[in-house]
VOGU-3710 file (C-alpha; in Angstrom, 3 decimals, decimal comma):
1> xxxxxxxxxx> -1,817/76,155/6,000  0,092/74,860/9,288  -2,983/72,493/10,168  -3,988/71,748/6,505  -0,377/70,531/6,726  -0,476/68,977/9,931  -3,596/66,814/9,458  -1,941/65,834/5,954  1,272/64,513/7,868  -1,167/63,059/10,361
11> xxxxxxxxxx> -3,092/61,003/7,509  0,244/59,768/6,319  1,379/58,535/9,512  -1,684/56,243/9,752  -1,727/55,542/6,588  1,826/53,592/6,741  0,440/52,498/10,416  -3,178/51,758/10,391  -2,524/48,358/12,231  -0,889/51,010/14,603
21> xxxxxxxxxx> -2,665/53,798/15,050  -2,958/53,544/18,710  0,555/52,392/19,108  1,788/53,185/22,563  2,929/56,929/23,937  6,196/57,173/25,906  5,939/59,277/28,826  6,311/62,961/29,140  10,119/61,942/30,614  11,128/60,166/27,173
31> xxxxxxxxxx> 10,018/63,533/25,345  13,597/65,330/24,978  14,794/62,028/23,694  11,877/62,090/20,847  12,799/65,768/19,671  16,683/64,488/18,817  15,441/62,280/16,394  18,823/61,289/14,652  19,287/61,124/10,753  19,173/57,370/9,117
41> xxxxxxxxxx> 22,426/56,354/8,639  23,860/55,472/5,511  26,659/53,287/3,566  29,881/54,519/5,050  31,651/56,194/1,829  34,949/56,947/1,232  35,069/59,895/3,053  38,152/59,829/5,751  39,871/57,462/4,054  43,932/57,391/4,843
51> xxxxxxxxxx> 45,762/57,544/1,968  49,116/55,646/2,313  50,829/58,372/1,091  50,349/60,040/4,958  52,958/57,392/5,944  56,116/58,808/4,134  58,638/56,039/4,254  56,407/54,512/6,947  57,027/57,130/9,324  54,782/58,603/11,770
61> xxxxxxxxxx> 52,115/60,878/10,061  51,770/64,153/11,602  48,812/64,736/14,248  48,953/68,488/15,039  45,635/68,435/17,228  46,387/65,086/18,534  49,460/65,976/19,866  47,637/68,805/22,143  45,720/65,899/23,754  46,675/64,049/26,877
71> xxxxxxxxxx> 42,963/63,517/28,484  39,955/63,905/27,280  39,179/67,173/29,480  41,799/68,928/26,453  39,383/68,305/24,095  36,380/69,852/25,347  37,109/73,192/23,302  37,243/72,185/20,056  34,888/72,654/17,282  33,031/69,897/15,665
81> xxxxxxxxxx> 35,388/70,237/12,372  38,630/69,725/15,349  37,218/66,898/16,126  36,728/65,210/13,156  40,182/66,058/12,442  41,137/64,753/15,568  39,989/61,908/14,893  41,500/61,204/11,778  44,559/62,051/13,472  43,606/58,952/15,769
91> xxxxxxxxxx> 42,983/57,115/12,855  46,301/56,813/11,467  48,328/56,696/14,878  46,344/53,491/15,079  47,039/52,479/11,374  50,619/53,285/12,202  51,192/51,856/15,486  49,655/48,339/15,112  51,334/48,129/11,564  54,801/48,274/13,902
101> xxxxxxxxxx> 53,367/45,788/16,944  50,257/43,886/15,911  47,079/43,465/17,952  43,271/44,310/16,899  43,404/46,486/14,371  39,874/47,037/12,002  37,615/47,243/15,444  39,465/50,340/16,676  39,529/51,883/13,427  35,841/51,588/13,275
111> xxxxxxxxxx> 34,975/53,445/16,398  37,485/56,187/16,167  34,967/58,930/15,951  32,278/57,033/17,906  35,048/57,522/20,831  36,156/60,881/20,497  32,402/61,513/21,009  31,721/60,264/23,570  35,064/61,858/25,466  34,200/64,969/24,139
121> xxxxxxxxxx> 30,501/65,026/25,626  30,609/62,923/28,768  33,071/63,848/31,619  35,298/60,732/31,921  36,690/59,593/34,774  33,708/60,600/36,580  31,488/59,107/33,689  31,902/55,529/33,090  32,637/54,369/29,193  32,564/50,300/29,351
131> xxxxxxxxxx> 34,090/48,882/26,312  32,714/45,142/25,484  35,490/42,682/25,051  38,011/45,736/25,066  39,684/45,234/21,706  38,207/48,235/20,014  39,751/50,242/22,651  43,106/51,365/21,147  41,462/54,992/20,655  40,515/55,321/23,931
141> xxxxxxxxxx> 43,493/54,486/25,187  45,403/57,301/22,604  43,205/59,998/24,278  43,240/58,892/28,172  47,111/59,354/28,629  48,537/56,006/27,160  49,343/57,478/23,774  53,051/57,689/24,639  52,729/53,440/25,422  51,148/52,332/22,818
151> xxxxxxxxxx> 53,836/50,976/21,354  53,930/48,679/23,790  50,420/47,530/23,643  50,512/43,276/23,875  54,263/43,509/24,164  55,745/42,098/27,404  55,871/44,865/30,148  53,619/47,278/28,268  49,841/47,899/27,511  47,171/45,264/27,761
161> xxxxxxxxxx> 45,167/45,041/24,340  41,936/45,322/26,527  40,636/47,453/28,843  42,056/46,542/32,308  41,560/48,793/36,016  44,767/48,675/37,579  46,084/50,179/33,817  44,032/53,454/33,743  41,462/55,435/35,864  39,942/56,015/32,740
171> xxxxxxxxxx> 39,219/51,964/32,205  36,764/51,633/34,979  36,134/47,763/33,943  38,077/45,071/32,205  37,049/43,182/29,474  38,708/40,269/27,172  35,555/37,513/27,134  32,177/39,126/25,164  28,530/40,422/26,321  29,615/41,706/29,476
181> xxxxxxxxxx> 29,525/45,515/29,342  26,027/46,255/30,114  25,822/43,830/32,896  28,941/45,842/34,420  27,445/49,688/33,175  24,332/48,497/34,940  25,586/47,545/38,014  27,695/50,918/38,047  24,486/52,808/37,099  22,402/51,133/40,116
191> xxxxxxxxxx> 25,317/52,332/42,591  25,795/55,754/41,595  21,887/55,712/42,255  22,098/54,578/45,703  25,390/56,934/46,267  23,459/59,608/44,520  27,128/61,037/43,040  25,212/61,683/39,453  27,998/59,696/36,917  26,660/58,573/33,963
201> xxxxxxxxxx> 27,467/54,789/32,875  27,603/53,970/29,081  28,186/50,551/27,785  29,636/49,856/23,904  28,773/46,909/23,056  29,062/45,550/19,157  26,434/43,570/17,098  28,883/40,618/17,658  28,721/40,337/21,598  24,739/41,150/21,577
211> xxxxxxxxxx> 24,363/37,622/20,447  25,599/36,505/23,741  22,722/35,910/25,960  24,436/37,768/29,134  23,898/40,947/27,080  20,259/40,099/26,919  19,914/38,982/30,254  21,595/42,570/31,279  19,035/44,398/28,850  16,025/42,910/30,680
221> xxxxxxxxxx> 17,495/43,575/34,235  17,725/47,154/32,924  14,669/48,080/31,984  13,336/46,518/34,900  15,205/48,691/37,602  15,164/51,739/34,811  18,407/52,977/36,016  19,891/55,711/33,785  22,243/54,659/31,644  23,742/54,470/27,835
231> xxxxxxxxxx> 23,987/51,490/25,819  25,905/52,354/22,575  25,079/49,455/20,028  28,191/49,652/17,771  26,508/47,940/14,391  29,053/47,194/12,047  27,616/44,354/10,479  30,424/41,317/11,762  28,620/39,348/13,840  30,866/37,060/13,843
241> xxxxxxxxxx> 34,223/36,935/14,869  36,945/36,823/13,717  35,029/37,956/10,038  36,671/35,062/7,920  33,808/33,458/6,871  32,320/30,874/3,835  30,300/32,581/0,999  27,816/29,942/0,594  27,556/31,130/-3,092  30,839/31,287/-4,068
251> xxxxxxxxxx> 32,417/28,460/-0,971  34,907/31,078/-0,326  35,921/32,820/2,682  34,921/35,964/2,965  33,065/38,260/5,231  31,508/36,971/7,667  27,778/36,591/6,888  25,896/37,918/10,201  24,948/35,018/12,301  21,647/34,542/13,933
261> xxxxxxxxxx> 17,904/36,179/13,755  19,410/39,294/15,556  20,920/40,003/12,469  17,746/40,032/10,791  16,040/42,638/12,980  18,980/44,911/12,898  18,965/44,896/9,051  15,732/45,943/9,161  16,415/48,337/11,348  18,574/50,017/9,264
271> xxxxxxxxxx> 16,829/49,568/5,899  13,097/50,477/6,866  13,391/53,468/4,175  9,772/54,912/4,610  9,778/55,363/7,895  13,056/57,317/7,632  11,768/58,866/4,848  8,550/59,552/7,261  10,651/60,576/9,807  12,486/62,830/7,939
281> xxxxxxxxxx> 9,511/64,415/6,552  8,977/65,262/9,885  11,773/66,910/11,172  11,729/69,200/7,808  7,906/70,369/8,584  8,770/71,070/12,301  11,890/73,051/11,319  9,654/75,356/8,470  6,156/75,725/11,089  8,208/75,307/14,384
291> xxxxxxxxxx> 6,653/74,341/18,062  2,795/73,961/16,424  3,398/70,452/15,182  6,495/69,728/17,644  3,643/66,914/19,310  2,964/65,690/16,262  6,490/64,903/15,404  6,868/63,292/18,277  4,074/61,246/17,680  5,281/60,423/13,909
301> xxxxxxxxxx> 8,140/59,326/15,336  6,453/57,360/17,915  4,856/55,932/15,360  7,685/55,148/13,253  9,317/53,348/16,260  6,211/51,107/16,339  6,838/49,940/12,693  9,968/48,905/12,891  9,882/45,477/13,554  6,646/43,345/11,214
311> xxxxxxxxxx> 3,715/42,911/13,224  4,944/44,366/16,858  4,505/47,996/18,018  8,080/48,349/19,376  11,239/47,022/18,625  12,830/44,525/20,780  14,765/46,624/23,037  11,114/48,627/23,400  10,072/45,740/24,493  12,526/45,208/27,199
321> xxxxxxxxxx> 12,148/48,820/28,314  15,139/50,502/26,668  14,415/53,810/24,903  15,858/53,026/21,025  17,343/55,960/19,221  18,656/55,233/15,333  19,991/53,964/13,245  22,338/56,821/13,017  25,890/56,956/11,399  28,868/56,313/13,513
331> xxxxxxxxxx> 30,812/58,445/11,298  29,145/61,786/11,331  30,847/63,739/14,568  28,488/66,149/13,772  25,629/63,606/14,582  27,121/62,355/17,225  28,140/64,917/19,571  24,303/66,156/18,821  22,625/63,232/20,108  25,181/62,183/22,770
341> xxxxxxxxxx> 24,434/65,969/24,077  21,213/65,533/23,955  20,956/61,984/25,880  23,245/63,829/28,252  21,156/66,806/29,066  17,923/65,069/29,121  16,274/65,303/32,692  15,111/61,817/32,613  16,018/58,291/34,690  15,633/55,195/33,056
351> xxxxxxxxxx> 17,774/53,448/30,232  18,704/54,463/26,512  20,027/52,370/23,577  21,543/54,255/20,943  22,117/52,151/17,328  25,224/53,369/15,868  26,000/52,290/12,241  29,897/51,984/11,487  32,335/50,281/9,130  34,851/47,893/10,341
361> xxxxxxxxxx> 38,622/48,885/9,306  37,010/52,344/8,559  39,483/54,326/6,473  41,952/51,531/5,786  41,317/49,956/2,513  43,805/46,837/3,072  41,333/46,413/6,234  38,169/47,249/4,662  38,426/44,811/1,511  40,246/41,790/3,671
371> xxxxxxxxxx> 38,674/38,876/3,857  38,914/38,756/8,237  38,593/42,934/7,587  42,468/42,274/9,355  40,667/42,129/12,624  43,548/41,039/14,284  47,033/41,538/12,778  50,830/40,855/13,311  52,856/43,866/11,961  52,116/44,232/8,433
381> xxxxxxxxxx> 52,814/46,614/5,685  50,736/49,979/6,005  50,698/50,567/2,387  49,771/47,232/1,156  48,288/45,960/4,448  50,701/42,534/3,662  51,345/41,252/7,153  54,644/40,136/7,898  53,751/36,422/9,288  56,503/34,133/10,398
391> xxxxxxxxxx> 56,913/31,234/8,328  57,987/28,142/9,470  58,513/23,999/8,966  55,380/23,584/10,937  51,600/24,600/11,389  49,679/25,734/13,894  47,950/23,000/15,996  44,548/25,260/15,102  45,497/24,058/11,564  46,006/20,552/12,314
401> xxxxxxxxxx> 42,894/20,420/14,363  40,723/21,332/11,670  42,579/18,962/9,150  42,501/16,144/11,485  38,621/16,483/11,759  38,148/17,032/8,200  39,438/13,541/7,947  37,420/12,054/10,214  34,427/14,010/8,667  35,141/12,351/5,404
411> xxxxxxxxxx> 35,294/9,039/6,999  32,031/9,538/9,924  29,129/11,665/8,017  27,762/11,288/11,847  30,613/14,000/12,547  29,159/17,670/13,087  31,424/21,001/14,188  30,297/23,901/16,279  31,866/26,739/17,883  31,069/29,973/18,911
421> xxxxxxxxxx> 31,163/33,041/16,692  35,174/31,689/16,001  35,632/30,433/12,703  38,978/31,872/12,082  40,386/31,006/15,884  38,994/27,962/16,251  40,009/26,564/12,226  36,245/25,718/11,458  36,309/28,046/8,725  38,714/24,914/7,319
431> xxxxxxxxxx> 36,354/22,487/7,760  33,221/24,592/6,555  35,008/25,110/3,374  34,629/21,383/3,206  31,609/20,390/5,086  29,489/23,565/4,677  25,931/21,691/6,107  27,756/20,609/9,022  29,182/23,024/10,372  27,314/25,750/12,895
441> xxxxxxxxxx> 28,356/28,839/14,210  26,240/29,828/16,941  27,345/33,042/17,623  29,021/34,284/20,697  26,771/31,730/22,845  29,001/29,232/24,398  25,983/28,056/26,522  24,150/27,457/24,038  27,199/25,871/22,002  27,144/23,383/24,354
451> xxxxxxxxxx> 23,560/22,494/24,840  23,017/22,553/21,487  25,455/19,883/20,749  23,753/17,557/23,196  21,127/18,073/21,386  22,654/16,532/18,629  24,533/13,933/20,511  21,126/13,274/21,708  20,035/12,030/17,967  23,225/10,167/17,394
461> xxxxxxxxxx> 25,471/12,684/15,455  29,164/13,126/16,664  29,746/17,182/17,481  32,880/18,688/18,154  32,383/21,653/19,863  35,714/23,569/19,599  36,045/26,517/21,983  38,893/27,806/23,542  39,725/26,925/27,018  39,253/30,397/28,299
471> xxxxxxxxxx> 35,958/30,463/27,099  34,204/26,892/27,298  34,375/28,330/31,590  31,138/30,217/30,546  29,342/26,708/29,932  30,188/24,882/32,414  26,606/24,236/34,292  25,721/22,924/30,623  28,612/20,540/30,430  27,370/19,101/33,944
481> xxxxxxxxxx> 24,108/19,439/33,510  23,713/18,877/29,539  26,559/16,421/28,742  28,046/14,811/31,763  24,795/14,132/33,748  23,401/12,895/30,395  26,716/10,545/29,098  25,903/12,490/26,164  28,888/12,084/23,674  29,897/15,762/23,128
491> xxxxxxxxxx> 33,317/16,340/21,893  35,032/19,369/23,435  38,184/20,529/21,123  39,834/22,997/23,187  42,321/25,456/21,331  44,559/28,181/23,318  45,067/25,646/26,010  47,605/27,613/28,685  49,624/30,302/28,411  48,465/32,280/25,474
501> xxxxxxxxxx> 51,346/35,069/25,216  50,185/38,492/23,684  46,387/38,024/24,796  47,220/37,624/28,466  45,302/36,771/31,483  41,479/36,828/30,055  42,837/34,232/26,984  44,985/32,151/28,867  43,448/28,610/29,255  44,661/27,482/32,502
511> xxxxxxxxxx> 41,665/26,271/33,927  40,438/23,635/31,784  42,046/20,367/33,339  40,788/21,404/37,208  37,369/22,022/35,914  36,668/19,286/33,500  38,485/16,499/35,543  36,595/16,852/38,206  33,102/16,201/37,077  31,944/12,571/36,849
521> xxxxxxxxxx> 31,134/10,291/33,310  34,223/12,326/31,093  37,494/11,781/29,455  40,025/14,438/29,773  42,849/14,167/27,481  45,891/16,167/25,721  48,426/15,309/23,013  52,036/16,273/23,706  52,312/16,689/19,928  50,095/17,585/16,941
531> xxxxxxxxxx> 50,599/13,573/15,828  49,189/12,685/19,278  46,450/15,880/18,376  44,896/13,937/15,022  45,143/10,668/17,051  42,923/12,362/19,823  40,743/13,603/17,762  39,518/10,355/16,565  39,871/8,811/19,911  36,945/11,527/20,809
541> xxxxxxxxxx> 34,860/10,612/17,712  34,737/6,629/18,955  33,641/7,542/22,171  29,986/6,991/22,052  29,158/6,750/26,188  30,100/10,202/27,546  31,950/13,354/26,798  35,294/13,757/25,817  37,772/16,916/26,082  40,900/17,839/24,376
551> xxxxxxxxxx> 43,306/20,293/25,037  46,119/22,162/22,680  47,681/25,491/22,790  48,547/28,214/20,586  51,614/28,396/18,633  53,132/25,457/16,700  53,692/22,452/16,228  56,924/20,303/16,690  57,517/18,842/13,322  56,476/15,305/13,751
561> xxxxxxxxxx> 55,545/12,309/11,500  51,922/12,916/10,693  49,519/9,798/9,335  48,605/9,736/5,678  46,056/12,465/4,793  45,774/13,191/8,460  43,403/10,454/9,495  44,090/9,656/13,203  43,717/6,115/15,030  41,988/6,174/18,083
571> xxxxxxxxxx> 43,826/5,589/21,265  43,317/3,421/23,765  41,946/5,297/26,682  43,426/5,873/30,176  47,059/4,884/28,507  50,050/7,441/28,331  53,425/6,373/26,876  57,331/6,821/27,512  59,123/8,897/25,471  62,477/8,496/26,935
581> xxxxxxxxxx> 63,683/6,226/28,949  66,012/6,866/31,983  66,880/5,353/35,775  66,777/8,502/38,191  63,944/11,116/37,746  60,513/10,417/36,047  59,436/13,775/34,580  55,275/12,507/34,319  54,081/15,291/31,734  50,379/15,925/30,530
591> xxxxxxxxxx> 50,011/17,969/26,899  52,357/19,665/25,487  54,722/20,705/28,175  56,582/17,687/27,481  58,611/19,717/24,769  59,823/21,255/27,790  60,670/18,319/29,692  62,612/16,673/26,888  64,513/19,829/26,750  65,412/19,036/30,456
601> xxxxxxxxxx> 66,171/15,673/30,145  68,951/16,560/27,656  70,446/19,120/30,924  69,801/16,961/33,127  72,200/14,303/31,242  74,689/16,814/31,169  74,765/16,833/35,394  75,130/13,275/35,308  70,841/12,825/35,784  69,143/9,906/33,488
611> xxxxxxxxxx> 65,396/11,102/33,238  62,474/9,298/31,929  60,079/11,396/30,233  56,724/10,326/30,108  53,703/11,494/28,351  50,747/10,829/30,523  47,742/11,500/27,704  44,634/11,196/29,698  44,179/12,940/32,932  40,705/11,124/33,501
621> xxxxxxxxxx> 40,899/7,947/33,688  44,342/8,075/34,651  47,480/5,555/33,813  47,711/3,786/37,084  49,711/1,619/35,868  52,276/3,930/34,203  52,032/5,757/37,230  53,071/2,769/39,475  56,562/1,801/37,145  57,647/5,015/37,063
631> xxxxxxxxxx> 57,667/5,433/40,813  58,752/1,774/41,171  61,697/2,354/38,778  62,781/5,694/39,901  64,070/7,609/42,872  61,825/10,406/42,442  58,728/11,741/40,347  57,867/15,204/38,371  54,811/16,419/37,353  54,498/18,855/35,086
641> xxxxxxxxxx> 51,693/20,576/33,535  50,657/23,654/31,803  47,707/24,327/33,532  46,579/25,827/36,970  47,363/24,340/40,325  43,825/21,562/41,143  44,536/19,791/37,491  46,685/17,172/36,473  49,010/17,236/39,138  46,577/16,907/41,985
651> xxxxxxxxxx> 44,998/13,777/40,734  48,106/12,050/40,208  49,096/13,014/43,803  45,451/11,983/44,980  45,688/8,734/43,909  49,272/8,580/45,014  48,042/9,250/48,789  45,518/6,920/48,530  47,524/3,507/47,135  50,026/4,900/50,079
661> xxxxxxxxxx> 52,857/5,361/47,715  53,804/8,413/50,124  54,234/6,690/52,999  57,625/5,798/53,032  59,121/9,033/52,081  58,710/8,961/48,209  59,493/12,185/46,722  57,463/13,625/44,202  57,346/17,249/42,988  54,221/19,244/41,300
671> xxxxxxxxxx> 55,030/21,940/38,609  52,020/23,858/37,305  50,899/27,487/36,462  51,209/29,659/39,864  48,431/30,648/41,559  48,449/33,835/40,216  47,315/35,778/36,437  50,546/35,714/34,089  50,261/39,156/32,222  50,329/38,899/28,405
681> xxxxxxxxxx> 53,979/39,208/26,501  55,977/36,840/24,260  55,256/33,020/25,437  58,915/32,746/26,127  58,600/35,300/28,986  55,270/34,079/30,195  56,643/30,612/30,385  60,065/31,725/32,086  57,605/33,462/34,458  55,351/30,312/35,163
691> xxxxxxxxxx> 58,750/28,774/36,453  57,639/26,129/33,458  61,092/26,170/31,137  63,127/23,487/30,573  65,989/24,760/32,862  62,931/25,336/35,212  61,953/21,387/35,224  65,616/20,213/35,313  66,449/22,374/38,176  63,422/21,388/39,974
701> xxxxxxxxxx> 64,361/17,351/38,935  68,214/18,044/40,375  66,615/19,397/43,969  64,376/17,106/44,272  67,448/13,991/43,728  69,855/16,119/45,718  71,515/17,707/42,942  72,333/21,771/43,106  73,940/21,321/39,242  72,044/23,804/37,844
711> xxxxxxxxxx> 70,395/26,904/39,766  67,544/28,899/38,262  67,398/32,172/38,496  64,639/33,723/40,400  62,977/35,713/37,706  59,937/36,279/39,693  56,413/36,157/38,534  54,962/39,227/36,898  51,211/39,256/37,800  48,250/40,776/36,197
//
């Protein structure tokens, strides 16, 4: 009966594979891996879900087991059900804490028992667990001795809302920008192999960031050097991010549809139901006739790899020598401690990528049915998930980006938008809504952002590629190479220009003026105001000879006359303008730090100072001539800028030095970001810290004239 069987299931197998019949045989060290064949996962159900009744009043829930864990090594006793109480325990301390602060709230939820696993099996700190981007953290961070701080987390002095070394032991790499984790768990894997100290390195790493080409780029290295190592693939369907996205049926935002062909293949991954149903099969035989057919269901399995992808005997990551194991469900505990065990104990070297299936905002309805699945929050309400947003007179300069290029959309049908896997951040979703067939979101590829819009330029459309500062650095051979080189016309909208309060050091965009003004054939610009934003905008659409860059920040803006249905009027390049008028100081400003100086100028009058505060506008080409009044016409210059120390500042003073306006003693100050990281916290602090306040430029302005009016307190810099 056991063979009659056994040929049957053979038959089958080939039958579903004839094309693969002699589809290729891992060796004998992949076998243990084979045997722990995991069960296909399935739609996430309601199971686990938190009822907002366990917030009474909005207090605290009660978290018996939880509150027996400091470090993971506390939770190595507990049984399978402990766990998965556990970790609904973790569950609604997250619910509940970032209801109270804000910060990244649906990702964490969705890889709360994905986490506990992975504690509970590997032996961290020894191991190494690398979280990509680091915002799905927040449960890690409960059980590795932070629990007591997390309500701190993105709040000046307290926890980063990534992963970040000098923070924890347990955070052996930082994160904040995407794709980076298996680079990193590699690396760490191929020195523990020369050290020989026997750690395990595991990088998580969501559907999102494996669009990123460093992720594939790291995948290839690995199964070239075959070091051993664990690459969780954390698939919950949101490739991009944030998840605010346009239903092309409907024009609607909504989910975020997944971007790219990786989708594709991962959907198919998940869906192939006779395979799993072949697989299955498989698993029940061996269980009822035991080790007789044990090689065969390894070969069914084998076989059922092989089909997984149309017309190829492996899947991609078979293909670049990763051993693939799922689809499995990120919410069985049960499933996962099994198959994390069994990686574990599995005498074998070379590389493993498990495919985890989860639900973003798992357990949270409010998060679950939300349009962005609330994947990052300000404090809202836990039982109706209403977030308690400030409102004010004014919109955010992401806002009046996207409604100053839906104007000039309407008016240029030449005018195409890009950006990278950032809808929501960037405001594209705004103009998508409008301009659906001209708008592309590449995924989480600013290279290929960038290279792709010369493309374009190439055929004589107008993109704006809007990135944010902190992340257009990862393209910057392509804007040489692509754009610059080229006098291709890209348009480069960059949002979260400088300080960028609760997302710290890895967001803050302080490097965008020293990089971009320094390569040859580009305009560098930035509005002091979201007027001067809309009117930049449209200055970048009518240049047609070489790149063009603009910078803006977070937050606000200042309440100023806009033009009728937001339709800017291009400036003339390479010319700032005054915005006050005085006879002592020049305060020479680029972007929006000129708030700041017109806050000084107002001190400064009170000490018996007249400033001139002037908005500078382009940083490349500069206003010579501007430049040469205001030194004419005043005793001394400032130059402020929010932006690091090589920017705005230093060309001014570069050309300066070479007209010889130095020579005869002229005194001239430089304020910029210090050459050091500002730590996240509210963007008052960071900016007090920065030395970049208004009291900060007027006491600078009152030294420089010989003035000791007003002294700032030294508040120090807090680094990162």
């Amino acid at each position: 009966g056991g063979a009659a069987m056994a040929a049957a299931m053979q038959q089958a197998a080939q039958g579903l594979c004839s094309a693969q019949v002699a589809a290729r045989r891992r060796s004998s060290r992949r076998a243990s891996s084979r045997r722990c064949a995991p069960r296909a996962a399935e739609t996430p159900s309601d199971e686990g879900l938190v009822s907002p009744s366990a917030f009474p009043a909005g207090a605290r829930p009660p978290t018996p087991i939880l509150d027996t864990i400091n470090f993971p090594v506390h939770m190595k006793n507990l049984s399978i059900k402990q766990l998965e109480q556990l970790a609904e325990e973790i569950r609604k301390d997250v619910i509940y804490t970032v209801s109270k602060t804000g910060g990244h709230l649906s990702s964490s939820l969705g890889v709360v028992e994905l986490t506990v696993a992975l504690h509970y099996v590997f032996d961290c700190p020894m191991d190494n667990i690398v979280f990509d981007v680091g915002h799905q953290a927040y449960p890690h961070k409960i059980l590795t001795g932070r629990r007591d701080k997390m309500h701190t987390i993105r709040q000046t002095g307290g926890l980063s809302g990534f992963t970040k070394r000098s923070e924890s032991e347990y955070d052996p790499f930082g994160a904040g920008h995407s794709s980076t984790s298996i680079s990193a768990a590699l690396g760490m894997a191929a020195a523990s192999d020369l050290k020989g100290d026997g750690k395990t390195s595991i990088a998580v790493i969501g559907d999102g960031a494996m669009t990123g080409g460093m992720a594939y780029e790291a995948l290839n290295n690995a199964g070239f050097l075959d070091k051993n190592m664990l690459v969780v693939l954390n698939d919950n369907k949101q490739v991009s991010l944030p998840t605010a996205n346009l239903d092309p049926s409907t024009g609607r935002l909504t989910s975020a549809q997944p971007v790219g062909a990786l989708s594709g293949m991962l959907s198919r991954l998940q869906s192939n139901k006779p395979l799993r149903e072949l697989r299955e099969i498989a698993k029940g035989v061996s269980k009822q006739m035991g080790p007789e057919v044990a090689e065969l269901t390894a070969k069914v399995d084998e076989y059922a790899r092989g089909m997984l992808t149309t017309g190829e005997r492996a899947t991609l990551y078979d293909e670049l020598g990763m051993y693939y194991i799922g689809p499995i469900d990120g919410h069985s505990m049960q499933d996962l401690v099994d198959i994390l065990t069994e990686i574990k104990n599995t005498d074998a070297v070379g590389p493993v990528l498990l495919h985890v299936m989860t639900e973003k905002g798992r357990g949270y309805t409010p998060a679950v049915e939300a349009a962005d699945r609330m994947h990052g929050v300000v404090p809202f309400d836990i039982e109706t998930g209403k977030q308690k947003k400030s409102s004010g007179p004014t919109k955010a300069y992401t806002t009046y980006f996207a409604e100053g290029l839906i104007a000039e959309a309407a008016a240029d049908e030449r005018v195409v938008a890009i950006h990278a896997a950032m809808g929501g951040g960037t405001g594209l979703n705004l103009f998508q809504t409008r301009f659906p067939d001209r708008t592309f979101d590449v995924g989480i590829a600013e290279q290929h952002a960038v290279t792709f819009a010369a493309g374009m330029a190439a055929e004589g459309l107008n993109p704006f590629c809007a990135i944010y500062s902190s992340f257009l650095q990862r393209a910057y051979d392509q804007i040489i190479h692509d754009c610059a080189l080229q006098r291709l016309p890209v348009r480069f909208a960059m949002d979260r220009a400088g300080l960028v309060g609760a997302d710290g050091a890895t967001h803050a965009g302080a490097y965008d003026v020293a990089y971009l003004a320094c390569v040859p054939n580009i305009v560098v610009m930035a509005p002091s105001d979201e007027r001067e934003l809309i009117d930049m905008i449209a200055t970048a659409n009518a240049i047609d000879d070489m790149p063009s860059a603009f910078r803006y920040p977070r937050g606000n803006g200042v309440g100023v006359e806009l033009p009728a249905g937001n339709k800017g009027q291009p400036l003339e390049v390479g010319k700032g303008r005054v915005l006050r008028e005085g006879t002592d100081v020049a305060l020479l400003c680029y972007g929006t730090i000129a708030q700041q100086a017109l806050k000084a100028a107002d001190l400064l009058t009170e000490h018996g100072v007249s400033a001139t505060v002037a908005d500078a506008r382009f940083c490349k080409p500069l206003d010579t001539q501007l430049i040469a009044e205001l030194v004419k016409n005043h005793e001394a210059l400032v130059i402020v800028e929010e932006g690091s120390q090589g920017g705005f500042g230093s060309h001014v003073m570069s050309y300066m030095v070479n007209k010889g306006m130095l020579d005869l003693g002229y005194k001239v100050r430089c304020m910029a970001l210090p050459d050091t990281y500002i730590d996240h916290g509210a963007p008052a602090d960071q900016l007090g810290w920065a030395g970049l306040t208004g009291m900060d430029i007027a006491a600078t302005a009152l030294n420089v004239v010989g003035k000791q009016g007003v002294i700032l307190p030294d508040v120090g810099v807090k680094s990162a």
